[in-house]
C-alpha positions, 0 to 999 in steps of 0.5 A: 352509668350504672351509678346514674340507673341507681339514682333513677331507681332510688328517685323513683322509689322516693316518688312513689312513697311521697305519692302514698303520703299525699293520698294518706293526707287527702284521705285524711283531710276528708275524712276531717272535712267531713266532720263538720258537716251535718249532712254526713255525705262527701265533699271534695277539699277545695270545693266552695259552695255557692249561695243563690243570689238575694233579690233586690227586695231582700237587700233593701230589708237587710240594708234597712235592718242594718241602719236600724240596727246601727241607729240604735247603737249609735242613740245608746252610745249617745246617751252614755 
Protein backbone atom coordinates (compact mmCIF):
# COMPACT_ATOMS: atom_id res chain seq x y z
CA UNK A 1 0.00 0.00 0.00
CA UNK A 2 2.69 2.62 0.62
CA UNK A 3 2.81 2.61 -3.67
CA UNK A 4 -0.82 3.46 -3.51
CA UNK A 5 -0.12 6.68 -0.77
CA UNK A 6 2.42 7.74 -3.36
CA UNK A 7 0.11 8.02 -6.11
CA UNK A 8 -2.56 9.85 -3.58
CA UNK A 9 0.04 12.17 -2.92
CA UNK A 10 1.31 12.88 -6.44
CA UNK A 11 -2.64 13.08 -7.74
CA UNK A 12 -3.10 15.69 -4.88
CA UNK A 13 0.12 17.61 -6.01
CA UNK A 14 -1.20 17.60 -9.68
CA UNK A 15 -4.94 19.10 -8.36
CA UNK A 16 -3.50 21.69 -6.71
CA UNK A 17 -1.24 23.09 -9.33
CA UNK A 18 -4.09 22.46 -12.02
CA UNK A 19 -6.18 24.57 -9.41
CA UNK A 20 -3.51 27.52 -9.60
CA UNK A 21 -3.85 27.36 -13.49
CA UNK A 22 -7.56 27.90 -13.71
CA UNK A 23 -7.09 30.85 -11.28
CA UNK A 24 -4.30 31.98 -13.51
CA UNK A 25 -6.73 31.82 -16.42
CA UNK A 26 -9.70 33.39 -14.74
CA UNK A 27 -7.70 36.40 -13.61
CA UNK A 28 -6.68 36.43 -17.09
CA UNK A 29 -9.93 36.43 -18.75
CA UNK A 30 -10.99 39.24 -16.58
CA UNK A 31 -8.49 41.40 -16.61
CA UNK A 32 -9.37 40.78 -20.82
CA UNK A 33 -13.01 40.90 -20.44
CA UNK A 34 -12.36 44.06 -18.71
CA UNK A 35 -10.69 45.79 -21.75
CA UNK A 36 -13.64 46.31 -23.89
CA UNK A 37 -15.43 47.69 -21.21
CA UNK A 38 -16.09 51.76 -21.16
CA UNK A 39 -16.81 51.94 -18.01
CA UNK A 40 -13.53 50.41 -16.61
CA UNK A 41 -15.24 48.79 -13.49
CA UNK A 42 -15.71 44.69 -12.88
CA UNK A 43 -17.71 42.27 -14.35
CA UNK A 44 -17.57 38.51 -13.59
CA UNK A 45 -17.09 36.10 -16.88
CA UNK A 46 -20.36 34.79 -17.89
CA UNK A 47 -22.51 37.31 -16.63
CA UNK A 48 -25.08 38.37 -19.29
CA UNK A 49 -26.46 41.98 -19.18
CA UNK A 50 -30.14 42.17 -19.69
CA UNK A 51 -32.04 44.87 -21.62
CA UNK A 52 -35.27 46.83 -20.26
CA UNK A 53 -37.92 45.88 -22.34
CA UNK A 54 -39.36 48.14 -25.22
CA UNK A 55 -42.97 49.16 -24.94
CA UNK A 56 -45.44 48.38 -27.52
CA UNK A 57 -45.16 51.96 -28.87
CA UNK A 58 -41.37 51.56 -29.38
CA UNK A 59 -41.91 48.26 -31.41
CA UNK A 60 -44.48 49.62 -33.74
CA UNK A 61 -41.85 52.82 -34.54
CA UNK A 62 -39.00 50.06 -35.04
CA UNK A 63 -41.10 47.61 -37.20
CA UNK A 64 -42.60 50.82 -39.15
CA UNK A 65 -38.82 52.13 -39.97
CA UNK A 66 -37.85 48.56 -40.92
CA UNK A 67 -40.62 48.42 -43.71
CA UNK A 68 -39.79 51.52 -44.77
CA UNK A 69 -36.25 50.76 -44.86
CA UNK A 70 -36.92 47.46 -46.63
CA UNK A 71 -39.43 49.59 -49.41
CA UNK A 72 -36.78 51.51 -50.23
CA UNK A 73 -34.65 48.77 -50.91
CA UNK A 74 -36.78 46.84 -52.66
CA UNK A 75 -37.97 50.24 -55.25
CA UNK A 76 -33.91 50.89 -55.82
CA UNK A 77 -33.77 47.27 -56.60
CA UNK A 78 -36.48 47.45 -59.09
CA UNK A 79 -35.32 50.16 -60.59
CA UNK A 80 -32.03 48.72 -61.63
Amino acid sequence: MPNLRGIVQQLKTERDRAQREVERLSAALMALGNLGSQSGGLRRVGTVKRRKPLSATARRKIAAAQRARWAKWKAARRSK
